[in-house]
N, C-alpha and C positions, 0 to 999 in steps of 0.2 A: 504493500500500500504506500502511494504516494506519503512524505511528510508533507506536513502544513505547519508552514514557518510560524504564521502567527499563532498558531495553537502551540508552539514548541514556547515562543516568546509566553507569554501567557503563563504557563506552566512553570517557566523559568520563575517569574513576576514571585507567584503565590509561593512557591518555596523562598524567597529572598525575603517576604512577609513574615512568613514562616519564622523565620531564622530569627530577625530582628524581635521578634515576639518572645523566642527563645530566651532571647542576650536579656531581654527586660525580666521575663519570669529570676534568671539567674543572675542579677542586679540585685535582687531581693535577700540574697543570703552574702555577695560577694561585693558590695557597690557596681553600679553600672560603669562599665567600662567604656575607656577611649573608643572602643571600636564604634561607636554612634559618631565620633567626631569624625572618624575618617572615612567613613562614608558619607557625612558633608549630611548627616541627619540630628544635628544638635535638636535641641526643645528650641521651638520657635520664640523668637522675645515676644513676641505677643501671644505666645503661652503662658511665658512665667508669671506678668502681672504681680510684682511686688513693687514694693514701695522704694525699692533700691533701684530696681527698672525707670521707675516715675522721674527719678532724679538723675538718673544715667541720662535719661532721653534730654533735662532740662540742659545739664551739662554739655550733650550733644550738642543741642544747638545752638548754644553760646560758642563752642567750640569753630564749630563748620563756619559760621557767621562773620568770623575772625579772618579766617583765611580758606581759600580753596573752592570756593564753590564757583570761581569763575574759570578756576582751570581746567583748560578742556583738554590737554597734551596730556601723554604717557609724559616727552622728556618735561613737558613744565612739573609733572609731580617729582621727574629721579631726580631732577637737579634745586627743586626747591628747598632753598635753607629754612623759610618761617616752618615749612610741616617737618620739617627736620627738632628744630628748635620744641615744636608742640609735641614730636614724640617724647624729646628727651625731659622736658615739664612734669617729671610723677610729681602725682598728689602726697603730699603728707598725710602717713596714717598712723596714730599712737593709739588706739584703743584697741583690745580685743575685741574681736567677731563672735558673738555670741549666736550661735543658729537656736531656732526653735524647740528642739528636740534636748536643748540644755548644754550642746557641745560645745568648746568654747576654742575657737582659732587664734592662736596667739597672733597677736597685731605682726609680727614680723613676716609671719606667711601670707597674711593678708598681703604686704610691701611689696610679698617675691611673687604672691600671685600675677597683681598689677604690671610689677617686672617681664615676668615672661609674655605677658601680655600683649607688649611693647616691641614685642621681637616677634618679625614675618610674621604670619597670619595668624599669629596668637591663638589664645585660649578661649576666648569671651568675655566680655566685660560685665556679663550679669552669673556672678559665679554657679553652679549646679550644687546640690545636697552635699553632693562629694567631690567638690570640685575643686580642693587642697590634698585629697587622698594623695596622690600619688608626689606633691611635692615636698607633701611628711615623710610620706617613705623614704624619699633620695635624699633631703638633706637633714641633719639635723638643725635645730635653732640657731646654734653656733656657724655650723655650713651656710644658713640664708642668713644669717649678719654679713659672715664674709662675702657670700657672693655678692650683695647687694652696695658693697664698698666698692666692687671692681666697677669702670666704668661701661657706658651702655653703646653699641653698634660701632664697636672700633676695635681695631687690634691692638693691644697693649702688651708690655713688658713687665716682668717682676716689677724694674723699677719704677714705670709709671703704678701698679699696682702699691709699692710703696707709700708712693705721694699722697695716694687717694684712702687708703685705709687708715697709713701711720705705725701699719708694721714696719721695721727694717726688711731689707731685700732678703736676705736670707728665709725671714719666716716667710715673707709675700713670695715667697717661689715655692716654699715647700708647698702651702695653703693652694697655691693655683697649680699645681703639676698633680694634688692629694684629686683635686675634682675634677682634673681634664682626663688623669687615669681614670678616673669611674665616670667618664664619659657621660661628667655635670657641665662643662664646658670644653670648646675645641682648642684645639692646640697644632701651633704651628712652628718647625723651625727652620727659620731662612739662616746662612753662612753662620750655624752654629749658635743662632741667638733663638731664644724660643719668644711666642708670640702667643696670647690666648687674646679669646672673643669667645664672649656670653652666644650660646646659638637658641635656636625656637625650638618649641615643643616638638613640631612636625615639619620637615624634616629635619630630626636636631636628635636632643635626648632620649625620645621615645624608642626611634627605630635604634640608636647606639645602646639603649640601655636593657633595650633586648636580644641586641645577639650578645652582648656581655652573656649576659644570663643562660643564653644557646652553647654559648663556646666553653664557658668556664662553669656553668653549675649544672642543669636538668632542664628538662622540659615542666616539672614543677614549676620552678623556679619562673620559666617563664611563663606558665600561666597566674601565678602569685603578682607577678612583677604588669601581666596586660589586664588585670582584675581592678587595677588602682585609678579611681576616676581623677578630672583634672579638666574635662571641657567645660564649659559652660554658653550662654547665649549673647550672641553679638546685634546687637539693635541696626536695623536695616539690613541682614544680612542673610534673607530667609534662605536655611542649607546649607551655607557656608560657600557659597561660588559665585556671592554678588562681585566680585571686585575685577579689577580690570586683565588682569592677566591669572590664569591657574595654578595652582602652588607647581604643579609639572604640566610640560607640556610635549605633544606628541610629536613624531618626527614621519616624514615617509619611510617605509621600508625600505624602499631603494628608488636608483634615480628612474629606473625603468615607469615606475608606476607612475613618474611627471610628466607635463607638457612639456614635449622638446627634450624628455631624458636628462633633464637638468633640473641639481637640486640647488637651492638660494642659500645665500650665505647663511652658515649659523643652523641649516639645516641639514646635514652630513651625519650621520650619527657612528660612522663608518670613521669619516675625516676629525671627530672628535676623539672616538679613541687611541685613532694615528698619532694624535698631537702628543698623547701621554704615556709614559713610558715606565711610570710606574702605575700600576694596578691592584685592584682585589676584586673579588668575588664571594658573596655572602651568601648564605639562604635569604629570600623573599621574606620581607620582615611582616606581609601580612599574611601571607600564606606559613608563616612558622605559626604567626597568632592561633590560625585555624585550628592549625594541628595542638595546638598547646590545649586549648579550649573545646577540642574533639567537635570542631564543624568542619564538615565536610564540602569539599571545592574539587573541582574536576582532576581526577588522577594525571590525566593528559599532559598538566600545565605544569611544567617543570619548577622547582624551586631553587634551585642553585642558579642567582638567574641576576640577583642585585650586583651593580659595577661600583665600585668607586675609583675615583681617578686623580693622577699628581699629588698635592699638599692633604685631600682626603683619603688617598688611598693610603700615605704614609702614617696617617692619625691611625686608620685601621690599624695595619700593622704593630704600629709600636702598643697600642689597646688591645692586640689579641680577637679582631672580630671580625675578620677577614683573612683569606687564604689568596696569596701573592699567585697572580697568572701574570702571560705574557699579553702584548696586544693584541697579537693571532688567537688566541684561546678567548677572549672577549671576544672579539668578531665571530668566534663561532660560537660564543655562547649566545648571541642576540642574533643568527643568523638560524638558530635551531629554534627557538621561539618563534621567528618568522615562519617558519616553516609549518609550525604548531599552531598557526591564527593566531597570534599574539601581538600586542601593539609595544613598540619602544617606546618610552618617554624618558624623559630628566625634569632635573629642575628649570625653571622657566629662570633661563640665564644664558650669556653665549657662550662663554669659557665653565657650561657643567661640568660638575663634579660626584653628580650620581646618575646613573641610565638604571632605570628601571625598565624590566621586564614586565607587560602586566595585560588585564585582560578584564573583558567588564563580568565576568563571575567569580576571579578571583584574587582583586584587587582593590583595596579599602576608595582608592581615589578614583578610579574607575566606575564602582560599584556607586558610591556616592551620588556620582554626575549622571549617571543610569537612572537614577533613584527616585532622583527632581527632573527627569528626560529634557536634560542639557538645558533646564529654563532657569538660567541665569546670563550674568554678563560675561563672565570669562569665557563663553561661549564661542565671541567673535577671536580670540586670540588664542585656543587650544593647541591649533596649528596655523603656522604661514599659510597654509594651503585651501583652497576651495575647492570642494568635489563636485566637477562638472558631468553630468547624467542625458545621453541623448536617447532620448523616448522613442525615436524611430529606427536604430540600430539594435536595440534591443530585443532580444530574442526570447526573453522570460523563461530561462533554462533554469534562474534561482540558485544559481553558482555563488551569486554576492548574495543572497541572503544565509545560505548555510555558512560561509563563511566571518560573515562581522561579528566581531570580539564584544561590538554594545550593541546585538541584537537590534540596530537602527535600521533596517530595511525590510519593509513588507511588500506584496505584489498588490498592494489596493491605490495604485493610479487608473486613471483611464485605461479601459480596455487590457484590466492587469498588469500595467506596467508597474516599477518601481516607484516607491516614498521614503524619502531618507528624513528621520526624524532629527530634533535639536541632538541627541546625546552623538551623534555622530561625530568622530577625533578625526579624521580625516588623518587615517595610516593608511590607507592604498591598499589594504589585503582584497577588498571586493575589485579594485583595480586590476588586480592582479590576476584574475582566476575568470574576468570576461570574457569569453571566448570570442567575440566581436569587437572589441574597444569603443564599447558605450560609455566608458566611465574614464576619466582623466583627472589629476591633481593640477591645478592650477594655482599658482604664488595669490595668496590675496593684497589686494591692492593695498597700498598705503599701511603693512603692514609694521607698527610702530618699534622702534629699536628696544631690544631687550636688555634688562639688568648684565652686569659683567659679570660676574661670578656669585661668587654663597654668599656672600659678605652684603654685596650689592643687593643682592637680589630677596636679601633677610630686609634691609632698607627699605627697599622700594614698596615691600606690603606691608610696612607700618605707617611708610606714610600715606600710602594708598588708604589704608582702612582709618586714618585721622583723617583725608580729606571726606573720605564716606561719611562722615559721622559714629564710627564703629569704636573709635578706640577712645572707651574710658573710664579713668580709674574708679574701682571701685572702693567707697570711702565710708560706707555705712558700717554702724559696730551692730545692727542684728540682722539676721537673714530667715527668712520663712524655708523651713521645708519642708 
C-alpha cells in the first residue's frame, strides 16, 4: 500500500505531543527540564501572568522606548554601543526571592540568574518554578559571587579578572581555570596566555556540562544533570524564535543542490571545516539527552555526529568532552548524515565553531521550530537560501516529501502538487532526490551579514533581544508558583 505523507506527518505530530506530555507528567517528581526550552516551547509570558511579568512588561517599555525601536538593520543592532551599554546595565538585587511554596533563593542566584540572562538568547526574564535549579546545582554561593565579579561579553585575563574582583592574580586564575574546567565558563589560550568569557546557557554550559557528565561519570549522571530546570518566559517572544537570526542556522548540503552549483560566502560547511585544523567530535548533546531520559528518537540518526572547531575544539580537548578527529573524518562524519536525511547547521556566525548534525525528530532546535511550524521571525534568516518549486516540472513521484528532515512538504497544491510549509530550513535534501529538477536553492536577496564568531555572535542576541523588548532583569523578592 501506497504511504500517505500526510498521514505519516500526522502521526509523527501526536507522538511529539505524546512525548512533551510525558516530560510534564515527569516534571512532577524530577523539576521540569530544559528540554521544553530547547524545543523553543517555554510557558508563554502570557501564560504566566504574575505580578513580576506586570513589571517586567513596564520595564520593557521604558527600556525599548530609550533606544532601538527605530533600528531597522541587522548591522545597526551588531554595531550598536547604546544596546550594548543597556545589556551590560544589571539591575541591583539585594533581597532574597522568596517563591510561594516557602522556598527561598538566595539574592545572589537571583544576580546570576539575571547574568546568564544577558548572555545570547538567555534564559527568560520571567523566571519558571524551577528556574534556579540547575544554577544551584553548578555553582555554589561562593562560585556565583565569583563568577559575577568577572566581567560580562569580553575576553578577559587573570589579570583583568584581578582588577575586577580584588583577588591577586594568582587566586583570580586559580578561581577562573577551577570553572572553565567544569565547563562554568570558556577558556581560551592565545601565545600561551589564557583568556576566559562568561558563555550562554544554550549553546554554552548546558551542552559542555553534559558531555562532562557522558565522558567522565554515567549516563545517571546525565540524566540527574538534564533533570535541573533553569528556563523561564521571555515577554514578546512566543516559543523562543521571535528574534532576528536563529541561535543555529542551516547550510546547503552541497553546492550541487544550488542555482549555478555555487554556494555564497559563509555558506560552505565543507570550506568551514577546511579552514580548521584542529577538531573534535562528541555524541549529539540532544540525542545523548534522549537516551539518558529513555525517549526514544529514530535509530537511523547517528549520534557521534556534534563538531567542534579551532579555539573550541581545543576547550574540548583540554575539558575531556570531545574525541580529536582529523578534517577528513568530519567531512565524512557530516557527509554520512547527509546521506541519512539529515540537515547541517552551526551556530548562526561566519567563523562557526560548532556544526551540528541534526534533524527535525531528533533534535531539540529543530524539533522546536517544527513545533511552532516555522511561525516566527528567525524564519527569514534560517538559511541564505530560498527554495524555489516549479509546479509544472513536477512529477508528484513524492521523493521530497519522504525525504524532509521537518516533514515540511505535502502533495495538497493544485492538482497535487507540492506545499512547503514555514518550518522549512532550506538544506536541499528534497533538492537532491528530484528526479526532474523542480526544486532549486536560490541565495536570498539582501541576505544580512552574520555575527563573526561565538563571542560575537553570544553579543549580537543580547542585544537583539534588549532591542525586542525581551531582556529584563528580574528584580522582585516573591515569585508565585
Amino acid at each position: 500500500m501506497k504511504e500517505n505523507p500526510t498521514e505519516n506527518k500526522k502521526k509523527w505530530e501526536i507522538g511529539r505531543r505524546d512525548f512533551l506530555k510525558g516530560m510534564g507528567a515527569m516534571g512532577v517528581g524530577m523539576g521540569m527540564m530544559p528540554v521544553l526550552s530547547l524545543f523553543g516551547l517555554e510557558a508563554k509570558a502570557e501564560e504566566v501572568q504574575t505580578e513580576a511579568e506586570k513589571a517586567a512588561d513596564e520595564a520593557v517599555a521604558g527600556a525599548v522606548d530609550h533606544f532601538a525601536l527605530n533600528m531597522t538593520s541587522n548591522e545597526e543592532v551588531a554595531h550598536s554601543d547604546a544596546l550594548m551599554q543597556a545589556v551590560l546595565n544589571e539591575s541591583e538585587v539585594t533581597s532574597d526571592l522568596t517563591l510561594s511554596d516557602g522556598t527561598v533563593i538566595p539574592a545572589v542566584y537571583v544576580r546570576m540568574r539575571n547574568r546568564i540572562n544577558r548572555i545570547g538568547k538567555g534564559i527568560g526574564s520571567i523566571p519558571s518554578a524551577n528556574g534556579f535549579q540547575m544554577i544551584q546545582y553548578l555553582w555554589s554561593e561562593e562560585d556565583a559571587e565569583n563568577y559575577l565579579k568577572m566581567p560580562l561579553h569580553k575576553l578577559f585575563t587573570a589579570a583583568d579578572y584581578a582588577e575586577t574582583s580584588g583577588y591577586d592574580e594568582e587566586k583570580a586564575l586559580e578561581i577562573l581555570e577551577d570553572q572553565a574546567h567544569r565547563n562554568l565558563i570558556w577558556r581560551v589560550r592565545r601565545g600561551g596566555l589564557a583568556f576566559f568569557s562568561q558563555m550562554p546557557y544554550i549553546n554554552g554550559f548546558w551542552e559542555f556540562g553534559e558531555l562532562q557528565r557522558y565522558y567522565q561519570e554515567d549516563m545517571a549522571a546525565v540524566a540527574e544533570f538534564d533533570s535541573q530546570g533553569i528556563a523561564g518566559a521571555d515577554p514578546n517572544n512566543e516559543g523562543g524564535f521571535n528574534t532576528t537570526f536563529p541561535l543555529f542556522r542551516t547550510y546547503p548540503i552541497s553546492a550541487d543542490v544550488c542555482k549555478d552549483g555555487k554556494l555564497e560566502n559563509w555558506q560552505d560547511w565543507r570550506a568551514l571545516i577546511k579552514r580548521n585544523q584542529t577538531i573534535t567530535v562528541s555524541p549529539c548533546q540532544c540525542r545523548t539527552m534522549w537516551e539518558a531520559l529513555g525517549v526514544p528518537y529514530p535509530e537511523e540518526h547517528p549520534t557521534r555526529t556534534c563538531l567542534s572547531l579551532g579555539e573550541m575544539a581545543e576547550y574540548f580537548i583540554e575539558n575531556g568532552i570531545g574525541e580529536q578527529i582529523t578534517p577528513d573524518e568530519a567531512i565524512e562524519i557530516v557527509e554520512d548524515i547527509i546521506s541519512k536525511g539529515m540537515v547541517v547547521e552551526s551556530i548562526c556566525a561566519k567563523n562557526a565553531d560548532i556544526i551540528c548534525c541534526c534533524h527535525g525528530q531528533s533534535c531539540g532546535n529543530l524539533m522546536g521550530w517544527r513545533g511552532i511550524n516555522g511561525e516566527g521571525s528567525a524564519s527569514q534568516f534560517f538559511s541564505a537560501y530560498t527554495l524555489e518549486y516549479d509546479a509544472e516540472k513536477c512529477v508528484k513521484c513524492e521523493a521530497c516529501v519522504k525525504i524532509c528532515p521537518m516533514s515540511s512538504i505535502t502533495m495538497d497544491g493544485p492538482d497535487g502538487t507540492c506545499v512547503m510549509d514555514k518550518a522549512c530550513v532550506r538544506c536541499g535534501q528534497c533538492v537532491k532526490v528530484c528526479p526532474v529538477q523542480a526544486r532549486i536553492l536560490t541565495p536570498t536577496p539582501d541576505y544580512p551579514e552574520l555575527p563573526d564568531d561565538y563571542l560575537d555572535c553570544n553579543k549580537y542576541f543580547a542585544k537583539d533581544r534588549m532591542r525586542r523588548g525581551e531582556l529584563v532583569d528580574f528584580t522582585e523578592s516573591t515569585l508565585e508558583v
